[in-house]
Each structure stands twice: as C-alpha cells, then as structure tokens.
C-alpha positions in Angstrom: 53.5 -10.0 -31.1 53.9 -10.0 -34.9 58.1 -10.4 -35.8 59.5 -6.9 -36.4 59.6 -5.5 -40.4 63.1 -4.8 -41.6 62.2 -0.9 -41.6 61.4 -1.4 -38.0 64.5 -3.1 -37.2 66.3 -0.4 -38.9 64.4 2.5 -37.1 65.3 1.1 -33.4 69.2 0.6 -34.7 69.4 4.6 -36.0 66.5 6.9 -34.8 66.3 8.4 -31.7 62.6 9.4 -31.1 61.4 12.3 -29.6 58.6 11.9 -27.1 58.4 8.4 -27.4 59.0 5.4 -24.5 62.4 4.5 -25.6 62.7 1.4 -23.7 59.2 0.7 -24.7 60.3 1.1 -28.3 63.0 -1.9 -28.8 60.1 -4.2 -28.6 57.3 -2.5 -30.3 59.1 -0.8 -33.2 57.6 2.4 -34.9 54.7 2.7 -37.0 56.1 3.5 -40.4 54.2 5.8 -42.4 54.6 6.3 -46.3 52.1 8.5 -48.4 49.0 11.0 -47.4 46.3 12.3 -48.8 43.8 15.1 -47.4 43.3 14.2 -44.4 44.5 10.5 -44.5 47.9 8.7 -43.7 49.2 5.3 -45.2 51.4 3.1 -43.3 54.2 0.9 -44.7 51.5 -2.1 -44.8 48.5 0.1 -46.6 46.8 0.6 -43.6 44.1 3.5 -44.0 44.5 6.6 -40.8 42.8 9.0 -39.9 45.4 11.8 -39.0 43.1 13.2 -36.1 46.1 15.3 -35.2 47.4 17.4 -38.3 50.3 15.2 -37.5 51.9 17.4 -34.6 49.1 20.3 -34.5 50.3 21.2 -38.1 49.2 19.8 -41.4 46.2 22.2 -41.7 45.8 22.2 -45.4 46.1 18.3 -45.2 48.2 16.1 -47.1 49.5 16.0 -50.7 48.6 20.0 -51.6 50.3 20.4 -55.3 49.8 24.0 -54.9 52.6 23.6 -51.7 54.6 21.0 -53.8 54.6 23.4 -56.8 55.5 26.2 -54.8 58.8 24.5 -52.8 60.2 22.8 -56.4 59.5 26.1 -58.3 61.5 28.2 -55.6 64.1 25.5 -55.6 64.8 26.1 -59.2 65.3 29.7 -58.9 66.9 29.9 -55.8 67.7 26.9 -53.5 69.3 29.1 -50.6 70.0 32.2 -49.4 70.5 33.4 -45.8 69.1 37.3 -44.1 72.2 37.8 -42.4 74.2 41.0 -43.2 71.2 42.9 -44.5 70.7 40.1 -47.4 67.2 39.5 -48.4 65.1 37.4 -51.2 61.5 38.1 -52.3 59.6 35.1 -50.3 61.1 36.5 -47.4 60.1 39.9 -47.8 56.7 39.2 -48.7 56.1 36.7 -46.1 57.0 39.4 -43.8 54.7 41.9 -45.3 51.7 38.8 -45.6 52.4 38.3 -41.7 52.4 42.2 -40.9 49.3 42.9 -42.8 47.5 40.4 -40.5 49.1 39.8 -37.0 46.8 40.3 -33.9 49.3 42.8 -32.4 50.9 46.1 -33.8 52.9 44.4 -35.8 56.6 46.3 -36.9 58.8 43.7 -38.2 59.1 39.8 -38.4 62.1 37.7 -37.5 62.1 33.9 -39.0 63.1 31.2 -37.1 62.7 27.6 -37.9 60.3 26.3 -35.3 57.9 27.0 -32.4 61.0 26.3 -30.5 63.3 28.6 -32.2 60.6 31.2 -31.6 59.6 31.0 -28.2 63.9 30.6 -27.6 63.7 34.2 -29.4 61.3 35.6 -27.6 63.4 35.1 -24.3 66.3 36.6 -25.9 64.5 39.3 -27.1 62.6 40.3 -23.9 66.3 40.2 -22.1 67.9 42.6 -25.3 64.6 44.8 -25.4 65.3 46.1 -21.4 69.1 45.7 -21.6 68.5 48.1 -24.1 66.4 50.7 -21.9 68.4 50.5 -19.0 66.5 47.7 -17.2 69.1 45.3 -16.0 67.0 43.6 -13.5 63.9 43.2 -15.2 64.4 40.1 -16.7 62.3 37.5 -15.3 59.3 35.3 -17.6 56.6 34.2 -16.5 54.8 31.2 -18.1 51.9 28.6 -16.6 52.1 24.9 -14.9 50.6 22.8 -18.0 51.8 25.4 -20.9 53.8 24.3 -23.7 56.5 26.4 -25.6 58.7 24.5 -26.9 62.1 22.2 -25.8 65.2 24.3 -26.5 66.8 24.6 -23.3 65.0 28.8 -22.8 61.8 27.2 -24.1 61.6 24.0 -22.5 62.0 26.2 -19.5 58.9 28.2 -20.3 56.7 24.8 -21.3 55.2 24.0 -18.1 55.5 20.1 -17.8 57.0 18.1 -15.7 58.3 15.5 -18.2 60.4 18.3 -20.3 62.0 19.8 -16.9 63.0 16.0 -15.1 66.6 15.1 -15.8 67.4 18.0 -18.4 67.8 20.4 -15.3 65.2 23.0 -16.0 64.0 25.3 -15.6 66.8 27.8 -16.1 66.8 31.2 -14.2 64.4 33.5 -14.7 61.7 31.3 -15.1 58.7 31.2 -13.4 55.6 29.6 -13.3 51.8 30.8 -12.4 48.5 29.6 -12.3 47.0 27.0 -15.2 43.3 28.3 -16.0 42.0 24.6 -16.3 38.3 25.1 -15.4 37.5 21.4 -15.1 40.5 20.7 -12.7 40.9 24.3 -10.8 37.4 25.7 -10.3 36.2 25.7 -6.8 32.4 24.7 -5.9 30.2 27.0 -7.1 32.5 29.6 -8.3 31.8 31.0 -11.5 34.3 31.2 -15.0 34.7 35.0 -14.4 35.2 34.3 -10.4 37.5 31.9 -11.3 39.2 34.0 -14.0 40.0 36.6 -11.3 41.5 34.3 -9.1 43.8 33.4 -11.6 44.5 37.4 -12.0 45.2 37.4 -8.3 47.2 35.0 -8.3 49.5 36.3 -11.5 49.3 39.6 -9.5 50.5 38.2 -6.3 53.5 36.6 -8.3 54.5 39.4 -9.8 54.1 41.8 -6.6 56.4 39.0 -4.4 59.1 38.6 -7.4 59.3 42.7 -7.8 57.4 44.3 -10.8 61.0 45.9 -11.6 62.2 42.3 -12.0 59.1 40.8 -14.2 59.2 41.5 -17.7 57.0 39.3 -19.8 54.3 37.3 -19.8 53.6 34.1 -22.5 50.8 32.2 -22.7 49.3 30.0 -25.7 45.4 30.8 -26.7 44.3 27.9 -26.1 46.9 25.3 -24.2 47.5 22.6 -26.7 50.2 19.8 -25.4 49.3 20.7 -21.8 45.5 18.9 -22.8 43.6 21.7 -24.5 42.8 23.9 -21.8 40.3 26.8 -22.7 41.1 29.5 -20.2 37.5 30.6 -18.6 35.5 33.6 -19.9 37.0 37.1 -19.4 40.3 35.7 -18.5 42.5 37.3 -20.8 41.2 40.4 -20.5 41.8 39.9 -16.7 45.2 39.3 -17.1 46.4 42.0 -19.5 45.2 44.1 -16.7 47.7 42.7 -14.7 50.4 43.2 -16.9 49.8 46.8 -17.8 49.8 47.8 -14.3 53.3 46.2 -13.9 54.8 47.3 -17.7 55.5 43.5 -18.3 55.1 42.8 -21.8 52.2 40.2 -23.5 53.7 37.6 -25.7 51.2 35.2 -27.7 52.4 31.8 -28.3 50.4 30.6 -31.5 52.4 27.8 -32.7 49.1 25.6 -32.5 46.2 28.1 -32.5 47.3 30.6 -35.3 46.4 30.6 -39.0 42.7 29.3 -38.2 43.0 26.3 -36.1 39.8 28.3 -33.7 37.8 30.2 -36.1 39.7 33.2 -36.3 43.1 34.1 -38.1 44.7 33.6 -34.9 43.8 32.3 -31.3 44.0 36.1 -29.6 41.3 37.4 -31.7 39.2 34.5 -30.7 40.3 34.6 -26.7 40.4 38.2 -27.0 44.1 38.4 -26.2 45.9 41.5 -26.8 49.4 40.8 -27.2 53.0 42.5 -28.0 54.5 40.0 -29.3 53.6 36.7 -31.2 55.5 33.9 -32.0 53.7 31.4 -35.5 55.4 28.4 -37.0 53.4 24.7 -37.6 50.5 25.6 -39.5 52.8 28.8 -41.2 53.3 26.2 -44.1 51.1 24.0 -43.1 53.8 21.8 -41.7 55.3 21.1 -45.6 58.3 22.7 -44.8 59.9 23.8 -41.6 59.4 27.9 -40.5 58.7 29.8 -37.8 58.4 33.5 -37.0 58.7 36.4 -34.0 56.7 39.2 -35.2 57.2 42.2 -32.8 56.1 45.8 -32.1 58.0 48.8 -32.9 59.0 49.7 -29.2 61.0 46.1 -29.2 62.3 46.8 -32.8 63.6 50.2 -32.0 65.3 48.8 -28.9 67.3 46.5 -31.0 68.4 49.4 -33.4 69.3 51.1 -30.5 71.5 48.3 -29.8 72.9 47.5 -32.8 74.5 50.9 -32.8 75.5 50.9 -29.3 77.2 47.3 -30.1 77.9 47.3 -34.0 75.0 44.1 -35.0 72.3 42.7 -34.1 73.7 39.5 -33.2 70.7 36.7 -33.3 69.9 34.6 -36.2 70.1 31.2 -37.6 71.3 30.0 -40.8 67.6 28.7 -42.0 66.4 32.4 -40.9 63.4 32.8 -43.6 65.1 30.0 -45.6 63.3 31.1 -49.3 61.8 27.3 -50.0 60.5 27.5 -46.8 59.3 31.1 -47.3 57.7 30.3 -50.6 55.6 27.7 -49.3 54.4 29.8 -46.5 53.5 32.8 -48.6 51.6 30.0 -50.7 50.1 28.8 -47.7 49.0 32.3 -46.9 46.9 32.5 -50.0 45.5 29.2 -50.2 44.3 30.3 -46.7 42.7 33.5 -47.9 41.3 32.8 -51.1 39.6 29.3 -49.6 38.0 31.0 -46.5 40.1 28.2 -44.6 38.6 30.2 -41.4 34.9 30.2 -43.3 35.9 25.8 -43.7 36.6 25.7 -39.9 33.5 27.8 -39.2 31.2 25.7 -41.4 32.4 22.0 -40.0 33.0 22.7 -36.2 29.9 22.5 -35.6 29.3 18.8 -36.2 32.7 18.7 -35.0 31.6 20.0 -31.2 28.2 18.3 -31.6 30.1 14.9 -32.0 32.3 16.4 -29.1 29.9 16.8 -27.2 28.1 13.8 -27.8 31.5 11.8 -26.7 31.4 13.7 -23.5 29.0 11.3 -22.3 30.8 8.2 -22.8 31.7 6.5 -19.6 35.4 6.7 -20.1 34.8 10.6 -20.3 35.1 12.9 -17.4 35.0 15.9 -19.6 35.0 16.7 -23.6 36.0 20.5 -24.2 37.2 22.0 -27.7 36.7 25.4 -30.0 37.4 25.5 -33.4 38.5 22.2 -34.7 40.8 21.4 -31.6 39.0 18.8 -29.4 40.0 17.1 -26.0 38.5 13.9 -23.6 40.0 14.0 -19.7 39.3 10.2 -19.3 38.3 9.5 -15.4 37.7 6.6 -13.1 34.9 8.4 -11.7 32.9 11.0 -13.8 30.6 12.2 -10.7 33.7 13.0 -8.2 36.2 13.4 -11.5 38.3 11.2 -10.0 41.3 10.6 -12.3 43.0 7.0 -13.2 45.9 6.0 -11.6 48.9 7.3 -13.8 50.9 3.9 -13.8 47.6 2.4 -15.5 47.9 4.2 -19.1 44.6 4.2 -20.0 44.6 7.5 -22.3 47.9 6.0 -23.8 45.4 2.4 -24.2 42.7 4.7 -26.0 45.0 5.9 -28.3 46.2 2.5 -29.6 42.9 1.2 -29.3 42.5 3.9 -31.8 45.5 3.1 -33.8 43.8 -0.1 -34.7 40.3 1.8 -36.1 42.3 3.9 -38.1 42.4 7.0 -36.2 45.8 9.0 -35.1 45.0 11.1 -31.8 47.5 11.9 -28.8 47.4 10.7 -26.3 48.8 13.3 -23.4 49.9 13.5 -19.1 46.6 13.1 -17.2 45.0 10.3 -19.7 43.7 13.1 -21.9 43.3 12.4 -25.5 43.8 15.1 -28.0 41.9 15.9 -31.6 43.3 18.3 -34.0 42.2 17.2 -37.7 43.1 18.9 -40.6 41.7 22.2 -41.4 40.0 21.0 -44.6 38.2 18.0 -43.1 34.8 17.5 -44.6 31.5 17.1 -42.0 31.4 13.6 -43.3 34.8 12.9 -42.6 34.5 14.8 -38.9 31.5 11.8 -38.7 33.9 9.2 -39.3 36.9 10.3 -37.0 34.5 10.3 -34.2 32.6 6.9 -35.3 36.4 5.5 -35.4 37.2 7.0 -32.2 33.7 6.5 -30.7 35.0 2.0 -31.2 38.2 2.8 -29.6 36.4 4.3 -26.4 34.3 1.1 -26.4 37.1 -0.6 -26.5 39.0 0.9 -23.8 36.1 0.7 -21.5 36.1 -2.9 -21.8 39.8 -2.9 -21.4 39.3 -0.8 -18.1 36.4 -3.1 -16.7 38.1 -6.1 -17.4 41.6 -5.7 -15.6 38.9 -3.1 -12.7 41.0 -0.4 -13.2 38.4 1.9 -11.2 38.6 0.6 -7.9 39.8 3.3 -5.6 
C-alpha cells in the first residue's frame, strides 16, 4: 500500500464520512477529487473518472455548466440571502415554484423548499400528520413505505428508507412506520407467475397491511419510481396502478419520492409519468439543480394546502420551515436548471442515448459475474451472483460488488456499489453514445477483473 498523501492524512484527522467503512477508512484514506468536466471527475493525482453515478444520483447536467455558475455568482451579487419565513419572498423562489407547478405529475397547489431529499421526505411525514390533525383524524397517522426503499436519513426519513444498515444502532424505525412488500421481480417472483400476477400479490399484500393496521389508522403511502439506493428495482408491469387502487379504497394518500427519478433521469419529466404513478404529493431535490447547489421541494395538492390554512388560523402559523427554505442562490440555479432542461430536450438526450445505454446493459447481463442486468432511462443496475442458473447470491462477508467497484475505480469508472453485491449506474444526463461505449468498456475490464478475483480465492463454492 502506497504511503498516505497529506490531504489524505488530513481527511481521516477532520471528516467524518457518510456511508463509508469508517474503520476501513484510517488505512485506506479517501479518494480526493479536484475538478470536473461533463461527465468526467479528476482526482488530486490527475487521474481521469468516469462519474458513472452523477456523483450521488444528481449531477444530471454534468460537470462545470457556466450557465449554472453564472447563474449562482449573478444571484449572489443581487442578493446573497433571504429567508420565506413571515410571508417574505424573492423572485427565484417564486418562479421556481410557479416552474415546478406548471409541470408536477400531480395537481400541484403550492411548493414548500426544503434543502434535501431528506428535508423533503422528513416534511412529508409532518405534513401527512398536520394534514389529518387538521380534519379531525387523530388516529390516522401511520406511513407505510417498502423493505429495500430509500427516503432519506433524518431520523422520520431514515425511518421510511427501508434498509437495514440505516435502522441498526440509530434505533429506528420510529412509530408509525411501517413496512410492505419490495416489488423486486428478480428476487420475489414465484415460478411461473407472471409481472401482473406478481404485481397483485404485492396489492394483496399492501391491502392485507393496511386492513390488519386499521384503514382509519393508515394515512399515506410513499414509494420512489424506480427504487434507487435499494439496487434499482423496477416494480413489475401494472403495479402502480394496482396499488393506487389500494389506496383509494382506504383514503390513504400517494406520495412520490423523486429525489433520484425526477427531472429526466427515465425518459420522462418525472418517474410517475413513466411508471404511471398517480400521486398527491411529490417530494424533488438532487437533480433540481443539478446537484450545483443544495434544494429540495414538497409540492402538494390543494386539499393538503387548505388543511394547513385551516390550521394556521386555528393555531396563529404555520410552524415548519428551515432557514435555507428556497435559499435564492439555490433557487436561481434551479430555475436555471429548469430551462437548460427544457430548451435542450434533456428528456429528448435521455431518449436518444438509452438505447445504446440498455443495449450495452443488456449485453453486460451476460457476463458471468451477472445474475441479472435491469435499467430504464439512463439508470442501470448488475445483481452479481455465485450462481446465475439457481441466482444464488455471494456470501455477504465476501464483498464482491464492493471488489467490482474498486476494480472499477482503477479503469476510471465511479459506480456504487450497494447491499446485495449490486452495482449501480447513473451517468450524467448529457452523456454522449460514445461516451455510454466507454463507461461500459471501462466497466466491462472491471467485471473481468472481478471474475478472476472470484475464481482465484473460489468464492463460489456453496
């Protein structure tokens, strides 16, 4: 092992990383990155990466956008900060909201900014519990997510995400929590059972949840489009539609997560018009401005927004917000963001290059490390296995997704590598078909690699 840099040394003296081995960490340091461009990252060392994962799901215009840059120093000039508490307002706030209105997948009434996906699945919670507080609904308060889901890692949200890393030791989840039924086709459907069979069983299930909980105590339901941290999980055919069944026939409200899916990310605007989702309430942030500054957003439906006037003059305020709430720099860039992704035809770009992008999936589904390759849009997923024919998984202990993705690492691709040796692809919206060629020729060594790995130390005996 090469000695340490001084940045490294620094790092493991001050940072506490999120989602990282911490133990692990004092001896291998962290890989310090220093400029991008498009869809490439540069490490303290001038190393050339692939960033195969928008960084964290986000950077969907890519890396080093003037337009973006232009648009945060402009604002800054004019005005740095200024908070939406106390009826106070600011133009990029307003027309954010009115740009996010205009083209939300549900019937949209008014937008609430928060600061993250966190911040806005955290919101949601609150806002579920205000919204039947408010019409006299004291008991219906409990939230059902799914086992795998992802929402976030405030203490409400982490609650909602469905993994067990983010519920061991933090004592989650809270009350009011519960958990159905992941829709992992691959992993949960039975022998020859078809998607819409198996949709229905998931239905079933939901329904049998909610019917031995109480439908008076069950008041929304939150899923993500497509599952994105939980291994990219497309729900099977008809599902959705299956569901919001279920949840009209109990009054329990729809809330789309699309922290990862929205603004593109599968082909469409956002992830409910391509899963055919018809939700409430939404919650956006990551790919909002593209990642360059932080922002989030709740936009809800008029039934929720009239139940917190109600309340405000039952109680004097509306008393929810944070300081950052629509932060104008933040706002700018989004609003920016917003037209870059209209007047490009970012959702034409994704169109045009996924599909070379699912051919080259597709293609990597046969390798031998590969039990299954599933994606939609430009979001891509391998389930490595020991055993394709039986799908037999690796043991746990042996890291081998975790192996892939440093294998990786060293070709110059960034991927993630995720619970259940899956490895995850999320590029940057505005990847080129060539450059989709070379993130899968670069990822296509590190599977070679890892397969040699796994034969040499016979990591698929049973």
């Amino acid at each position: 092992m090469s000695p340490l840099s001084n940045l490294a040394v620094r790092d493991i003296e001050t940072v506490l990383h999120p989602y990282t081995n911490l133990a692990t960490h004092r001896d291998t340091g962290p890989m310090v990155l220093e400029r991008g461009q498009g869809i490439y990252v540069y490490d303290s060392s001038g190393k050339e990466y692939i960033e195969g994962m928008a960084g964290l799901w986000c950077t969907a215009l890519g890396y080093g956008n003037e337009e973006l840059v232009e648009a945060a120093a402009s604002q800054m000039r004019r005005l740095s900060f200024s908070h939406l508490f106390a009826g106070k307002s600011h133009d990029p706030g307003i027309e954010l909201a009115e740009k996010l209105k205009a083209i939300a997948p549900n019937e949209a009434s008014k937008v609430f900014f928060v600061n993250s996906g966190s911040e806005a699945n955290d919101t949601q919670i609150k806002l579920v519990w205000y919204y039947n507080n408010a019409l006299g609904r004291p008991n219906k308060k409990k939230i059902i997510a799914r086992t795998r889901g992802y929402h976030g890692v405030t203490v409400a949200a982490a609650s909602l995400t469905g993994l067990p890393a983010n519920h061991t030791d933090f004592d989650l989840p809270i009350a009011n929590i519960l958990h159905t039924d992941c829709p992992h086709p691959y992993r949960g459907m039975e022998a020859g059972e078809s998607e819409e069979d198996f949709a229905s069983r998931m239905a079933a299930s939901l329904d049998e949840l909610i019917q031995r909980e109480g439908p008076d105590t069950v008041a929304a339901f939150i899923a993500e489009p497509v599952m994105g941290a939980g291994g990219v999980i497309i729900p099977p055919k008809t599902y959705y539609e299956k569901i919001k069944a279920v949840l009209d026939k109990h009054d329990v409200l729809f809330i789309d997560d699309e922290v990862i899916c929205g603004f593109g990310r599968l082909g469409t605007m956002f992830g409910a018009e391509a899963m055919g989702m018809k939700p409430h309430t939404v919650s956006v942030a990551k790919a909002l401005s593209s990642a360059y500054l932080p922002i989030g957003a709740v936009i809800i439906d008029d039934p929720m927004y009239q139940a917190t006037v109600d309340e405000s003059r039952k109680i004097g305020t509306f008393g929810h917000g944070y300081t950052y709430s629509g932060h104008p720099v933040a706002a700018a860039v989004a609003v920016k963001t917003l037209e870059i992704y209209e007047r490009d035809d970012i959702v034409g770009q994704v169109n045009s290059v996924s599909p070379t992008f699912k051919k080259r999936l597709d293609a990597i589904g046969e390798h031998p490390l590969t039990g299954q390759a599933r994606g939609l849009g430009l979001i891509g997923a391998l389930e490595l296995v020991a055993d394709k024919a039986t799908k037999r998984p690796f043991d746990s202990k042996k890291g081998v997704g975790a192996r892939v993705a440093a294998f990786a690492e060293e070709e110059g691709l960034i991927l993630r590598a995720m619970a259940g040796d899956i490895v995850a692809l999320c590029p940057p919206l505005v990847i080129s078909e060539s450059e989709v060629d070379e993130m899968f020729d670069r990822l296509g060594r590190a599977l070679d690699r890892a397969e040699a790995w796994v034969g040499s130390e016979n990591l698929r005996a049973a």
